[in-house]
C-alpha positions as CSV (number, residue, x, y, z in Angstrom):
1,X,1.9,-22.2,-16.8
2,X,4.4,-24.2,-14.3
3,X,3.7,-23.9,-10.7
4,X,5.2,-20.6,-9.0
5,X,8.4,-21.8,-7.2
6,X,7.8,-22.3,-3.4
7,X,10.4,-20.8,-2.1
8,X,10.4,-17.5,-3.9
9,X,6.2,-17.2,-3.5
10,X,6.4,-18.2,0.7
11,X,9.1,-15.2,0.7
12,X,6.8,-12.9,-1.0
13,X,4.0,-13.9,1.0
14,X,5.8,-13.2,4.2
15,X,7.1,-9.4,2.6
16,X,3.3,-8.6,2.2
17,X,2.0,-10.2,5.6
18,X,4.7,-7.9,7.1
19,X,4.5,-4.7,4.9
20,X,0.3,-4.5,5.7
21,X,1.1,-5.9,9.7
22,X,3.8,-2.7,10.2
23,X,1.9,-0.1,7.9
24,X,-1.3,-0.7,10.0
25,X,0.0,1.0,13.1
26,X,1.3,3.8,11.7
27,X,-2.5,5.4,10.5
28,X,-3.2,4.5,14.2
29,X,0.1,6.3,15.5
30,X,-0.9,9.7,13.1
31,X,-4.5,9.7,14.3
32,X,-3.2,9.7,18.2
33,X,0.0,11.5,18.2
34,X,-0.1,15.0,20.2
35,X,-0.1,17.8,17.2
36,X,3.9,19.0,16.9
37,X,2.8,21.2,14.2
38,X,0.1,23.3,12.4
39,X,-2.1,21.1,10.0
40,X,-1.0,23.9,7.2
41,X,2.2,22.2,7.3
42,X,3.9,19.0,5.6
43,X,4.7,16.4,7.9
44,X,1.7,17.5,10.7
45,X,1.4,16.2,13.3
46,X,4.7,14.7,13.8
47,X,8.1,16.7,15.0
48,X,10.4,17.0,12.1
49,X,12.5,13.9,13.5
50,X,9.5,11.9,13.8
51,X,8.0,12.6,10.5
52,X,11.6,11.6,9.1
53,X,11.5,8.0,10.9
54,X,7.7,7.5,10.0
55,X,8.5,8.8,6.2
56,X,11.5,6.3,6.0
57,X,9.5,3.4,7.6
58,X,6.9,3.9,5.3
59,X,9.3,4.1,1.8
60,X,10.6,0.3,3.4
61,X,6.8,-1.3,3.7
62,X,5.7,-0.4,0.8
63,X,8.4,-1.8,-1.2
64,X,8.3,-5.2,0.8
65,X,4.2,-4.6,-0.6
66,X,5.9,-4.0,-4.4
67,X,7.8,-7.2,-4.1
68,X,4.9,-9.4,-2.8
69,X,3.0,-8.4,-5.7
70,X,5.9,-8.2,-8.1
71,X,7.4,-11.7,-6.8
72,X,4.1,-13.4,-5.4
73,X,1.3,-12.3,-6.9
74,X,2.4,-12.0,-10.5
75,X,3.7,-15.7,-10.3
76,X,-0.1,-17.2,-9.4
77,X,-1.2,-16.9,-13.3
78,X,0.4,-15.3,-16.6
79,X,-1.3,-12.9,-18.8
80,X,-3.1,-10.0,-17.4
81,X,-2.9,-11.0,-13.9
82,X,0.8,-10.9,-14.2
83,X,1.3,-7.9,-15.7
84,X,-1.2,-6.1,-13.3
85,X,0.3,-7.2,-10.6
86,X,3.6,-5.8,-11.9
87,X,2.0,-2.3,-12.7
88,X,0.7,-2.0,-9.3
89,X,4.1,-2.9,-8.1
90,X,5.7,0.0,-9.8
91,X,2.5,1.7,-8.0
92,X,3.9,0.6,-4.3
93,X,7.2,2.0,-5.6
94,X,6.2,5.1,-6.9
95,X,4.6,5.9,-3.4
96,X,7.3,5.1,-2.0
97,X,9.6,7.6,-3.8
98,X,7.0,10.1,-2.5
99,X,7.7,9.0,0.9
100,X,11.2,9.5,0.6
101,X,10.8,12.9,-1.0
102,X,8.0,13.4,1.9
103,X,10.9,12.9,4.4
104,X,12.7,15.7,3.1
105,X,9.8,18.0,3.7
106,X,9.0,18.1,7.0
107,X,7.1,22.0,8.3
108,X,6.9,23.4,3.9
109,X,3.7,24.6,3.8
110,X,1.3,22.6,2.4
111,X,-0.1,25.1,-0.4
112,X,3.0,25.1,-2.1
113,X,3.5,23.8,-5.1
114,X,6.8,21.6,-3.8
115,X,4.0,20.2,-1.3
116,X,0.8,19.8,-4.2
117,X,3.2,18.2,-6.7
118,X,4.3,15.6,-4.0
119,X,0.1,15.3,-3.2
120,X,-0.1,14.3,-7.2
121,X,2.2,12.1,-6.9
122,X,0.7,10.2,-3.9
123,X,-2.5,10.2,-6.3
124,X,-0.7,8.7,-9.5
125,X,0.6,5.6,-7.2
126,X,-2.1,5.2,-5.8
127,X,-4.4,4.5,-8.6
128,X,-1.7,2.9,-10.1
129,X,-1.7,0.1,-7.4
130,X,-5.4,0.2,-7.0
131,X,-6.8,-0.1,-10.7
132,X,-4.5,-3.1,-11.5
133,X,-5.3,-4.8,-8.0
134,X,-8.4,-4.4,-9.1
135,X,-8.3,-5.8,-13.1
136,X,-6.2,-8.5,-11.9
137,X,-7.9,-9.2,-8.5
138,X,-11.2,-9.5,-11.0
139,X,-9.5,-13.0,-12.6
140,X,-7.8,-13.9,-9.1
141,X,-10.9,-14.1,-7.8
142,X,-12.9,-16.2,-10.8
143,X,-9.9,-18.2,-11.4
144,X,-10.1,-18.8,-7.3
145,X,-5.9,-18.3,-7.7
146,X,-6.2,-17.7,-3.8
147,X,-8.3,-20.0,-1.4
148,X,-11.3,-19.4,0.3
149,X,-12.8,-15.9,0.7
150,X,-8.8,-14.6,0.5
151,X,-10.0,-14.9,-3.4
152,X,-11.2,-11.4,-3.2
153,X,-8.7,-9.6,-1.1
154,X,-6.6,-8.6,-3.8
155,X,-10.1,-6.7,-5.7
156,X,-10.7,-5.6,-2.3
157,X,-7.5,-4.2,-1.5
158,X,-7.8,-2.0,-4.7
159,X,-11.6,-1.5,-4.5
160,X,-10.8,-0.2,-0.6
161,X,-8.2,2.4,-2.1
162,X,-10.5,3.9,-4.5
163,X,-13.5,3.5,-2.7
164,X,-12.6,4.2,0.6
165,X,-9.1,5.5,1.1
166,X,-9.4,8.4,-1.5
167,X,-12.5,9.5,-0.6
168,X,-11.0,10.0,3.2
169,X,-8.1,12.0,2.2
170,X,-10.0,14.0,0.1
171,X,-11.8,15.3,3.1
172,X,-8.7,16.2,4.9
173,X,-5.8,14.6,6.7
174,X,-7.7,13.6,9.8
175,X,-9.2,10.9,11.5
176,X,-11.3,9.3,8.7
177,X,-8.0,9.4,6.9
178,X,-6.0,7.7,9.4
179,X,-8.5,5.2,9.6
180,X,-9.3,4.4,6.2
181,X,-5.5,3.8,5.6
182,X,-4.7,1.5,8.7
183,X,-8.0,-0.5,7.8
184,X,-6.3,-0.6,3.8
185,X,-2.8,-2.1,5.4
186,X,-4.8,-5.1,6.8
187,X,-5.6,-6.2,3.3
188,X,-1.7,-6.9,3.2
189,X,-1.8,-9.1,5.9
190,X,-4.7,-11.2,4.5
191,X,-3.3,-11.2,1.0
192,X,-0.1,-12.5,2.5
193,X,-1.5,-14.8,4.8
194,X,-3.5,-16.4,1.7
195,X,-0.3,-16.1,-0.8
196,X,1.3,-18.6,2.1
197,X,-1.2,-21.0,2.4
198,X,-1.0,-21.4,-1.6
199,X,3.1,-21.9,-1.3
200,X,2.3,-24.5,1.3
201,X,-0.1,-26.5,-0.9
């Protein structure tokens, strides 16, 4: 396989840095904004406005995550780590077409079924990022495609969703959850950060 070309990997590398460094603060922003709304409904506990900006932000980082993996990641090695790294692209995107349908939502009820489809949803991209990130992290990491100890971030990343992230949100949308996903973000940054230092090389 040829090198990746520099220019396009040091882009892709700087989408993911960003997409991880901006998602972070938004867990952080749900866990300590004042309640607007009751925890029964979509979009708590952010004003309907707010929501709608947070929703939108959201459906922009995580395709600036899609691309990094799609236009970065994929490029390190062909075989299965491309192709896993393209299926947990179409992962980032397909939680982000929740978070634009999320936007439109804002104060339904969250036992309806608009509101438990949209939950499925969530759940389908998510393993679909984080079972690829994982299979292809696997060979990332042997292959040591990324330096240093950045050669497990990508397994982490999707270890951390399974592991970690689910687990939280299964409990409830509250703290642990808020938590679990700011803490996920950061993989991002150190995926990025690493995906640089190999367009540099």
């Amino acid at each position: 396989m040829s090198p990746p070309p520099v220019a396009s990997t040091s882009f892709a590398s700087r989408t993911l840095f960003l997409g991880g460094l901006l998602s972070a603060p938004v867990g952080l922003l749900t866990l300590a904004f004042p309640p607007a709304i009751p925890a029964s409904e979509w979009g708590h506990p952010f004003t309907p406005g707010m929501h709608v900006v947070v929703s939108v932000c959201l459906v922009c980082l995580h395709l600036l995550k899609a691309h990094g993996f799609a236009f970065g990641l994929a490029r390190l090695r062909d075989g299965v780590t491309r192709w896993s790294m393209w299926v947990a692209a179409v992962g980032f995107a397909v939680v982000a077409v929740c978070e634009g349908i999320s936007a439109t939502m804002a104060g339904v009820p969250i036992d309806t079924q608009a509101a438990i489809d949209l939950n499925n949803g969530y759940g389908f991209g998510s393993m679909l990022l984080a079972i690829p990130s994982m299979i292809g992290g696997v060979i990332i990491a042997r292959e040591r495609l990324l330096p240093g100890l950045a050669r497990w971030s990508v397994l982490g990343s999707g270890a951390f969703m399974i592991f970690v992230v689910t687990p939280a949100l299964i409990m409830g949308r509250a703290w642990p959850a808020y938590v679990a996903l700011a803490v996920w973000s950061l993989f991002y940054v150190w995926i990025g950060h690493a995906l640089g230092r190999v367009a540099q090389a």
